[in-house]
C-alpha positions as CSV (number, residue, x, y, z in Angstrom):
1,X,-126.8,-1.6,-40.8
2,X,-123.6,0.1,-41.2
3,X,-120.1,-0.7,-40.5
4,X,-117.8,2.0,-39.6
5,X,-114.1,1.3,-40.1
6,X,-110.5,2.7,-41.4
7,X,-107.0,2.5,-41.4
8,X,-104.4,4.0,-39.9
9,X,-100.5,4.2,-40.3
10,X,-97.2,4.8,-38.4
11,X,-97.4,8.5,-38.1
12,X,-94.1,9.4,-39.5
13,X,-93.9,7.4,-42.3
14,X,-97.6,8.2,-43.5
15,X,-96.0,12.0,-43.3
16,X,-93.0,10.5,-45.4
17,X,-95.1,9.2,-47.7
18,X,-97.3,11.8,-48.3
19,X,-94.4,14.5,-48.8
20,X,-92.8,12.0,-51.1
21,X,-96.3,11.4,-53.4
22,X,-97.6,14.4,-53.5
23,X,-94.4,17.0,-53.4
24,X,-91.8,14.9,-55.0
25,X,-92.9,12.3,-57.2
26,X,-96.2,13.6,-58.6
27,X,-94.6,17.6,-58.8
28,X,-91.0,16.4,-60.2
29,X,-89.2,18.2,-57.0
30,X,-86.4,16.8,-55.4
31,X,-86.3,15.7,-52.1
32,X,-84.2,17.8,-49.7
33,X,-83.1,17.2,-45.7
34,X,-84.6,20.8,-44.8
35,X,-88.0,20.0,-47.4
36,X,-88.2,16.8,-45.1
37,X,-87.5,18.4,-42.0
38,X,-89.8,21.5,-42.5
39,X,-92.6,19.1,-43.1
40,X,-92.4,16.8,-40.4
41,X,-92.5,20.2,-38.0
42,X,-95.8,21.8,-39.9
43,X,-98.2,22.2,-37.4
44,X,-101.0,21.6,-40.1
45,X,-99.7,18.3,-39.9
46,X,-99.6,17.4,-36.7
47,X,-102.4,14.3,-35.3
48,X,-103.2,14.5,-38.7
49,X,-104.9,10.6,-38.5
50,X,-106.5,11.8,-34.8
51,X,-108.0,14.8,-35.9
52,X,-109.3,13.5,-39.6
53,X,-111.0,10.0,-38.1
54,X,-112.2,11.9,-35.1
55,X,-115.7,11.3,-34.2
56,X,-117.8,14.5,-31.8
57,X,-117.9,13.4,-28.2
58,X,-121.2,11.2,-26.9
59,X,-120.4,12.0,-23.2
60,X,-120.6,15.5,-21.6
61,X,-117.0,15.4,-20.2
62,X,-114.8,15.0,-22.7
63,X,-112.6,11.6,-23.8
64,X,-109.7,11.8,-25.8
65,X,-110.1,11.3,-29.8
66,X,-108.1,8.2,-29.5
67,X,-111.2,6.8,-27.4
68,X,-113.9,8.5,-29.2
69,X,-112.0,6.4,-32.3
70,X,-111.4,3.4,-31.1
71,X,-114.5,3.0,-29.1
72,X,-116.7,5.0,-31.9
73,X,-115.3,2.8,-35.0
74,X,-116.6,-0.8,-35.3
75,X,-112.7,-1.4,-36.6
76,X,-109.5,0.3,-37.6
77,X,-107.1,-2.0,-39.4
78,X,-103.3,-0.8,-39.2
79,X,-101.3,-0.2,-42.6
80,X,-98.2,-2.3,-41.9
81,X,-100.3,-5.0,-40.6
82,X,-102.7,-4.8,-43.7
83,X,-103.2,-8.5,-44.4
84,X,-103.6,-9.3,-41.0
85,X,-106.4,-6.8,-40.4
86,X,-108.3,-7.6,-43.4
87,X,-109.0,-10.8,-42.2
88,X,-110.0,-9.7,-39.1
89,X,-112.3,-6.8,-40.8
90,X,-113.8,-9.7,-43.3
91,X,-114.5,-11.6,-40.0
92,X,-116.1,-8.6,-38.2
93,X,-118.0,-7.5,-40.7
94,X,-119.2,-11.0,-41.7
95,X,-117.5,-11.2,-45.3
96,X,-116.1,-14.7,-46.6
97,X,-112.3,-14.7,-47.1
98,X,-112.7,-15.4,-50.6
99,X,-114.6,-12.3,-51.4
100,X,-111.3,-10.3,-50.3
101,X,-108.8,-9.4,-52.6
102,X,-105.9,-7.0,-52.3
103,X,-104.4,-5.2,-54.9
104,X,-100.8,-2.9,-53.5
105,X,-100.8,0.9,-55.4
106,X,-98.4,3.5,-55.4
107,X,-95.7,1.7,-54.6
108,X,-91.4,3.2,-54.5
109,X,-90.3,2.5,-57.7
110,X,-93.8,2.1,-59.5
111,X,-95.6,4.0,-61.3
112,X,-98.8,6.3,-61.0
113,X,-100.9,7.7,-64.0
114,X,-103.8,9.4,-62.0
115,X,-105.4,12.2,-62.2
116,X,-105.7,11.9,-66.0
117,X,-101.8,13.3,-66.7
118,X,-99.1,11.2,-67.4
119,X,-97.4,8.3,-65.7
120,X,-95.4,9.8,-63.1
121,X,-92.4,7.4,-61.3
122,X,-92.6,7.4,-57.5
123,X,-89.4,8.0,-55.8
124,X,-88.6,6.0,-53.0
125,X,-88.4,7.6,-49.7
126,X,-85.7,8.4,-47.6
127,X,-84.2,10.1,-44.3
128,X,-81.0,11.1,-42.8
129,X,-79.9,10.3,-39.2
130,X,-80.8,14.0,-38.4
131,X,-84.2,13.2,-39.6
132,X,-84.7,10.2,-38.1
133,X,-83.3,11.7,-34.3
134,X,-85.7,14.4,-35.0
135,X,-88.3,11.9,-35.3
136,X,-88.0,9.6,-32.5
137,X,-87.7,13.0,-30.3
138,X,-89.6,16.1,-31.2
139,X,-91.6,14.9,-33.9
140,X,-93.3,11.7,-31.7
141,X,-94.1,13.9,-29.0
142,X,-95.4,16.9,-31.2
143,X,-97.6,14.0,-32.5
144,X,-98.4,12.3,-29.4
145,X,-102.5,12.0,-30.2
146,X,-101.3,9.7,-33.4
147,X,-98.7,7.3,-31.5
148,X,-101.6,7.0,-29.2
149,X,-103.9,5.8,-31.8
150,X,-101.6,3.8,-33.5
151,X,-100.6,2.2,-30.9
152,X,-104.1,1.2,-29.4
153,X,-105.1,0.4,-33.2
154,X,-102.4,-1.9,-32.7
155,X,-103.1,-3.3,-29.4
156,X,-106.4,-3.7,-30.5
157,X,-105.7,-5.7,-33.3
158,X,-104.2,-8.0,-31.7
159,X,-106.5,-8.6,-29.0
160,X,-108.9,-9.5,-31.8
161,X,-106.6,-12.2,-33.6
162,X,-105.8,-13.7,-30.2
């Protein structure tokens, strides 16, 4: 029997963190208000969580990929909320606490030696209060599909633990 389950994050700060692993730390760039800002509007990465979890549609009229993921995953735990939905996936999926263990990666201020090359530092991110207006406006609505999930991801979380 399979189990189907992820995780999903607070949309702006998954893009964040991706820009900041990928573009600064692990390509020794430095991070710049426009670099930020210019990702945050790329279309290519907008829903990204919606669009890559999304499942194809069971019903002939169309539901929205939030319900198609919510409804279509057995469970999707919630990044800032990780310990929290570990027990609760260990529960649903039948596991015994003890058999859980947690190990934090790619932390700010660590360090990360894959891909075979050397260690790399990862720089902690950051944002500007022009970044941060330009979040909690434009970029939430122009991501609308991931707030949605995120948010029932949340919801749904918590119904569980209560």
């Amino acid at each position: 029997q399979s189990f189907l389950w992820s995780i999903v994050r607070e949309p702006a700060q998954r893009t964040l963190s991706h820009y900041f692993y990928y573009h600064i730390s692990k390509q020794n760039n430095k991070a710049t208000e426009d670099g930020i800002m210019a990702v945050l509007k790329s279309s290519e990465k907008q829903n990204y969580q919606s669009k890559y979890l999304d499942l194809p549609s069971q019903k002939e009229q169309s539901s929205s990929s939030t319900e198609r993921i919510i409804y279509g995953y057995d469970f999707v735990a919630v990044n800032e909320r990780m310990q929290e939905s570990l027990v609760v996936l260990a529960m649903l999926a039948q596991i015994p606490l003890t058999d859980v263990v947690v190990f934090f990666s790619k932390i700010a201020g660590g360090y990360d030696g894959g891909n075979g090359r050397s260690c790399v530092k990862l720089r902690k991110k950051w944002t500007t209060p022009k970044i941060d207006e330009y979040i909690h406006g434009d970029y939430q609505s122009a991501n609308k599909d991931d707030y949605l999930l995120y948010n029932a991801a949340q919801r749904s979380l918590d119904k569980t633990i209560d």
